[in-house]
N, C-alpha and C positions, 0 to 999 in steps of 0.2 A: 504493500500500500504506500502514497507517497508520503503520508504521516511516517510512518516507520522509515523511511528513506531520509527525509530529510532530517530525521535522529539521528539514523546512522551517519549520514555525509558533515552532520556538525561535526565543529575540532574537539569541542569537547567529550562528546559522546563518544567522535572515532578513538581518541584517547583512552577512555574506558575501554573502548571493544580488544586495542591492543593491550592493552593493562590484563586483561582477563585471559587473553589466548597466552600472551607470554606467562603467566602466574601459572595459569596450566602445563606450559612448559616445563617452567622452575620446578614441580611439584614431582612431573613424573622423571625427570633429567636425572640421571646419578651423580651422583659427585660434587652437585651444586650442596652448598653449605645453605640454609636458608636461619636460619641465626647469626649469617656474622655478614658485615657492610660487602657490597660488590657494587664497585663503581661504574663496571658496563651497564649492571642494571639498574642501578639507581638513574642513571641517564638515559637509560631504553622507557623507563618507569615513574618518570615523575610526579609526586604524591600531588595533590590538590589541595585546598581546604577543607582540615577535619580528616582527611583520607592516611591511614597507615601505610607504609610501605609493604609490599608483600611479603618482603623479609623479613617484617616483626609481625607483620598482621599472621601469618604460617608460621612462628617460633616454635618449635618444638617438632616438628614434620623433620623425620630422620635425613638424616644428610646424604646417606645412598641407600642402597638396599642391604649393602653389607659393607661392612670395615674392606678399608684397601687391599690389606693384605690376604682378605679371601676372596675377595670378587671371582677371582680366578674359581674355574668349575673344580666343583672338589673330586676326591676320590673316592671308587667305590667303594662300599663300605657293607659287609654283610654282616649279619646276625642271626642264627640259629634258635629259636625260643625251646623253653624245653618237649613240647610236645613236639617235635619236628620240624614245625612252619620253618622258610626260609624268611627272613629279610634283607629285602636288598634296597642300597638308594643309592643316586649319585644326585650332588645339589650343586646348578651351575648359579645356585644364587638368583634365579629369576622371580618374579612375583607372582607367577601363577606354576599351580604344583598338580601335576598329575598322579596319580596312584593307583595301583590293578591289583587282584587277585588271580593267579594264574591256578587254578585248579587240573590238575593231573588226571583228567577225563573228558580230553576230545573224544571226537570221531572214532579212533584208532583203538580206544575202551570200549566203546561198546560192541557185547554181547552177540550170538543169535538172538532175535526177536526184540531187542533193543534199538535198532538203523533208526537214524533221526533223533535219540533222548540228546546226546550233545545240544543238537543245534537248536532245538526247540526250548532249552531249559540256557541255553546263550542268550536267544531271543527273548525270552521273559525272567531275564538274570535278576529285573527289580519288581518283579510283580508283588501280589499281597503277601505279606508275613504273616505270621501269627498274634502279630503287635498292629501291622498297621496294615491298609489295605493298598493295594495298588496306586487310590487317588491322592491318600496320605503321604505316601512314601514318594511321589512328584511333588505334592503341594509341601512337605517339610524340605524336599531336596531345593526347593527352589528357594524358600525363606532363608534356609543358611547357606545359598550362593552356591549352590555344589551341581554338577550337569555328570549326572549317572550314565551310564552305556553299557551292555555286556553284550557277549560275542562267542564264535567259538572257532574252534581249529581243530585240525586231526589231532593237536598231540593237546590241547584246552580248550578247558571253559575259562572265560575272560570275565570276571567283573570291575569295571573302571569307576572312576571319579576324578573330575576335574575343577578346579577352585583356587580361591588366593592359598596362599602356603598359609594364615589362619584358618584355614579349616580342613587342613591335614585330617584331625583325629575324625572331625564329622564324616567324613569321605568313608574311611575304614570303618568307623562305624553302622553306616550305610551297608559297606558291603557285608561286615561280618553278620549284620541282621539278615541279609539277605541268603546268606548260607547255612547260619545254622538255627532260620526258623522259617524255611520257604513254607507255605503255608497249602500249595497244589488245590486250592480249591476248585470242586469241575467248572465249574461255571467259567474263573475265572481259565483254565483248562483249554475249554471249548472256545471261548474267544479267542485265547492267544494261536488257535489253530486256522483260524478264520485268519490271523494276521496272515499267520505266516504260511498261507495258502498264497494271498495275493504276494506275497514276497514271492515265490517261488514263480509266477506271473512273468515278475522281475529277471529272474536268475536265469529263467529258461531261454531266454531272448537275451540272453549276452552272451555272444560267442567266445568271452573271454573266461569266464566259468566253463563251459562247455567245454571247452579244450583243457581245460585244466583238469576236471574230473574225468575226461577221456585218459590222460596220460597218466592221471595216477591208477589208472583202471589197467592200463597198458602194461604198465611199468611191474605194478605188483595183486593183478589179477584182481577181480570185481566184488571176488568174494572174502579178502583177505583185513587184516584192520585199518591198511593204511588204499588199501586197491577201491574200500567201497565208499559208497557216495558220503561228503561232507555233509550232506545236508536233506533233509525230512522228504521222504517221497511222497506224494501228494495222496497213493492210497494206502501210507500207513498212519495217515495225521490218527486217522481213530483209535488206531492202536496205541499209540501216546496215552495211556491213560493214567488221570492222577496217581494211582498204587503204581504202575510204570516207573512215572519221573520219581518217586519220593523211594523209591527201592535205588533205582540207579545213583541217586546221589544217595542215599545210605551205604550203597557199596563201593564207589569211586572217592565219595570225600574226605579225602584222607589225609591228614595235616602234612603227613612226610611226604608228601605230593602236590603240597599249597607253596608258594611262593608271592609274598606282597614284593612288589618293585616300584619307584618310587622313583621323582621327577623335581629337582628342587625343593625337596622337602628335609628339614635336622632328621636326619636319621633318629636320634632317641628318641624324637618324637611321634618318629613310626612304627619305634620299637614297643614303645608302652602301649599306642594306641592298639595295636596289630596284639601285643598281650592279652589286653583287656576283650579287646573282640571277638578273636578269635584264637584264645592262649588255650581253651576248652575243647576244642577240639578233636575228637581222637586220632588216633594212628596207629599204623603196624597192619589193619586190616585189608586193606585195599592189594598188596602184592605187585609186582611189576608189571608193566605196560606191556601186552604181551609183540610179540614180535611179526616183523615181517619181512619178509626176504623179496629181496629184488629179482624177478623172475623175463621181465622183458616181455613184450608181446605186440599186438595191435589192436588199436581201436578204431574204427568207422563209424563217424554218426550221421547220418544225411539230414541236410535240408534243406529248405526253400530260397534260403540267399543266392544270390549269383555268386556268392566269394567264398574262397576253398582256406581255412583256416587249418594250418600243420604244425604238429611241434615232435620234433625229436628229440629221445632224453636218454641218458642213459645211467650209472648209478652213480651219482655224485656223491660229496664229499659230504659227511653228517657231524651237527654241532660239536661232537665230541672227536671228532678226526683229527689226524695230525694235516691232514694240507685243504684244511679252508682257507688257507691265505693264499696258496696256487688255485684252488677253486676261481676265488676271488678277483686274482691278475688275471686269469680267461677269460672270465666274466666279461669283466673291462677292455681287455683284447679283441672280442667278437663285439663285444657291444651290440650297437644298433640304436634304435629312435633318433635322437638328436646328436648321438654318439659322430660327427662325421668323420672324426679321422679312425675310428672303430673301423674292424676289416667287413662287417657288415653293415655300419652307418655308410661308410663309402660303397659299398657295391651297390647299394638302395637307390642311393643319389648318384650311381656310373654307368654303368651297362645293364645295368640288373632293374631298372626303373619301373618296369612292371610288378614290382615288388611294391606291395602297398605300406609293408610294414616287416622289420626281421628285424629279431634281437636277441640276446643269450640271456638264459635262466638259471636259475638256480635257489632250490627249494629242500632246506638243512633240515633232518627230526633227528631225535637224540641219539638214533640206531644206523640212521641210512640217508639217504639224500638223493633228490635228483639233477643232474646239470644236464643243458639244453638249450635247443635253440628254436626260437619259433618263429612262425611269418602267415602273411595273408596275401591272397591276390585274385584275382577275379579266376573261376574254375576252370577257363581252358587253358590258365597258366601255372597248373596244379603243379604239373610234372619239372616245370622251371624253377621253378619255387622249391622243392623238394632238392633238386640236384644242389641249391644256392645252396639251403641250410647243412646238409649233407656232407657237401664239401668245405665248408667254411669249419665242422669239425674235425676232417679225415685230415686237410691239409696244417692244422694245431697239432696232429700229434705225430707227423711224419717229419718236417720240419722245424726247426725253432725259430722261433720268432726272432727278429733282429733286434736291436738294443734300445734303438730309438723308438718303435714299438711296445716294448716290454718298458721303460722307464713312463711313457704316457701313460701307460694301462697302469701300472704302479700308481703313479700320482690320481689317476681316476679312482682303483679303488682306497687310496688312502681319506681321498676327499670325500666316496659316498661313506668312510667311516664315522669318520669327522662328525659330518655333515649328520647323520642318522643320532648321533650320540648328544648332538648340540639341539637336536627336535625335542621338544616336550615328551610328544606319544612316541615316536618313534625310538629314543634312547631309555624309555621306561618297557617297551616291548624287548628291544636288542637286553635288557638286563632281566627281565621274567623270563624270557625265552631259555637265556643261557642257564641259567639258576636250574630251573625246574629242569633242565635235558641231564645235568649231573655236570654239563663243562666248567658250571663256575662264570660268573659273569666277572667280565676282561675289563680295564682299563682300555679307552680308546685307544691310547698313546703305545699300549704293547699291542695291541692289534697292527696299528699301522707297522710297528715294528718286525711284525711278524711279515706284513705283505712286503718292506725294505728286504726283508733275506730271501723272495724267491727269487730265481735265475733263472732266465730265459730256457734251461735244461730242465729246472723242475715243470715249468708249464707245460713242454711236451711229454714229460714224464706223466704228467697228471692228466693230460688228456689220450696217453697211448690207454692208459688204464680206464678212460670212460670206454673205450672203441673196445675193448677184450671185455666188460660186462656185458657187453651186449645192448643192441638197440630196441627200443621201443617208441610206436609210429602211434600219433592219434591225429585224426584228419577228419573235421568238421564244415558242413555246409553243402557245397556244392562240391562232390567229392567222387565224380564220373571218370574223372582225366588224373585222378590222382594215384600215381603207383602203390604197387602193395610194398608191406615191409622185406617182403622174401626177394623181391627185383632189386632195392637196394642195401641189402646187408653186406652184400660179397664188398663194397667200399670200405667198411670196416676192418677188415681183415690185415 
């Protein structure tokens, strides 16, 4: 309105407006003192009549978020409670603190007659307690500032909490109610199935799911714990039933198989809150994660796309191996997406341009792993597409890479270490992950050190050893033109 304009465009009002945005500044800026005189801003800031400076009017507003000499991201820090639970943190000192429970029964736990309790009990990780009901346990989470999620994976159930680093203990307390007083009510049961009906809506129209549960299908068979599906099939939602879910986590929740990880948060403060929450908890009952051998095979899924989605894999390097850090430098070496000096960013963007999409994978569980490479292209360039991915790993393990190659891929994977450690969710995952598989979750800094010792003779070492496990082919979409596994294995050899 022009009332409101001609307030703002006055000297004095604009004066206020920067007085306000730079105070905003001051406040969230580290390092700035707001207790003692600063003569830039006293000159950026000029009081008025009656008006305090913002440096005294904010006296007491801490002067960073941490003393200097820790600002720097600390180190990890674990702790064992006595019933089993792991704790893990690392605090790079930020203001907003993440927090998860990793529980030791994904996918790859359950059972015959179990397929889908993981994913469905992910999905409703914060539904009703025995204390509060589903609408309580949003409407309390939102009063004390905290944004709940849970999730799940082959090798966990995930429950999260995200918040200022004051409400650490709320967060855990959140989850620990959530696990040891799920309340399975049908009702609430029946709807969470209705959800997660239409999620699956979702899931089945992305080809990028699709090929992922093709090749873990491929890799180690349909019916094995890590071969079968991540996630609820849509005619076993009814079989989900309350006495289901509340038996499966009576027999997977097992403290010696829980791990809290933790994101910018005082560790003793995760340490008591994680006591008090979940210190009760049992253990010893639950038993090891049973196993699964990498077996190799082929999967075909058809369908109505025009684009033929491939990925080849064969048995990578697993959380607790000695060479995820040559994993790691291959990774980086094939690359792909935005990767261009990568040997498959550059063939994407060279000759190979009928390529929609190629990149290299790699996918660690605490037993086995898969590494690979995947791509998309429209169906009648299935068979091109196959010989790219194909040969981009035959010619890794015949050859060594040259120096100036392997030092890029180096610095590539040192920076997505970095880079993952320095994420809120992402370095609170990389430390649950590791914790719970048995490896011990790693300092960044001996990570990247780990990926400074490999040698252009370990990476073809580590890829001659993908090509002798043997391949496994999964090929989605339009998948007429596309070879079988048996046409190209003899490349491996």
């Amino acid at each position: 309105p022009a009332s409101r304009r001609r307030w703002r465009d006055s000297p004095t009002q604009a004066a206020m407006l920067a007085r306000s945005a730079l105070s905003a500044a001051v406040i969230g800026r580290r390092g700035l003192r707001t207790t003692a005189a600063n003569p830039i801003l006293d000159a950026l800031l000029p009081t008025g009549p009656g008006q305090s400076s913002p440096l005294e009017e904010f006296a007491g507003t801490p002067t960073s978020a941490a003393p200097a000499a820790a600002r720097a991201a600390g180190a990890v820090q674990t702790t064992r409670l006595a019933n089993g639970l792991t704790v893990v943190s690392r605090d790079a000192h930020a203001a907003a603190a993440s927090v998860a429970l990793y529980v030791g029964a994904g996918s790859r736990h359950e059972a015959r007659g179990e397929e889908g309790a993981a994913h469905f009990m992910g999905r409703m990780a914060f539904g009703s307690t025995e204390s509060r009901t589903h609408f309580r346990v949003v409407r309390d989470a939102e009063a004390a500032g905290v944004y709940l999620s849970g999730g799940a994976t082959r090798e966990a159930i995930v429950f999260a909490g995200e918040g200022g680093r004051d409400e650490v203990a709320d967060m855990v307390d959140f989850i620990g109610e959530a696990v040891t007083q799920p309340a399975f009510f049908p009702w609430d049961v029946k709807e969470w199935a209705h959800t997660i009906e239409r999620d699956l809506d979702t899931l089945e129209s992305n080809p990028d799911v699709a090929v992922s549960e093709a090749i873990h299908a491929a890799a180690y068979g349909d019916s094995t714990p890590l071969g079968h599906s991540l996630f609820a099939r849509r005619d076993r939602l009814g079989a989900l039933s309350p006495d289901l879910l509340r038996a499966y986590a009576a027999r997977t929740f097992d403290a010696s198989r829980m791990v809290i990880a933790a994101t910018n948060a005082d560790h003793a403060a995760v340490v008591d809150a994680a006591t008090e929450a979940l210190g009760g908890v049992a253990s010893g009952h639950a038993g090891a994660a049973p196993a699964s051998a990498y077996t190799g095979g082929e999967v075909r899924v058809a369908g109505a796309s025009p684009l033929v989605h491939v990925a080849l894999a064969f048995e990578g390097a697993s959380l607790t191996g000695s060479d995820v850090a040559a994993a790691a430098v291959l990774r980086a070496l094939l690359g792909g997406g935005e990767a261009g000096a990568s040997r498959l960013g550059a063939a994407v963007r060279g000759e190979h341009s009928y390529a929609l999409s190629a990149a290299a994978f790699a996918t660690a569980y605490s037993d086995t792993g898969l590494f690979g490479v995947y791509g998309s292209a429209l169906g009648a360039d299935a068979s091109a597409l196959t010989d790219l991915l194909s040969g981009a790993v035959a010619d890794a393990a015949r050859v060594a890479a040259n120096a100036d190659d392997v030092a890029r891929a180096k610095l590539a994977a040192k920076a997505a270490i970095f880079g993952a450690a320095e994420t809120r969710v992402a370095g609170r995952d990389l430390l649950g992950n590791a914790a719970l598989s048995g490896a011990g979750a790693q300092e960044p800094s001996a990570a990247a050190a780990a990926v400074d010792k490999v040698s252009a003779e370990d990476v073809k070492k580590f890829a001659d050893r993908l090509l002798r496990s043997g391949a496994s082919l999964a090929v989605v979409g339009d998948i007429a033109s596309a070879p079988r596994l048996s046409s190209i294995a003899g490349r491996f050899r």
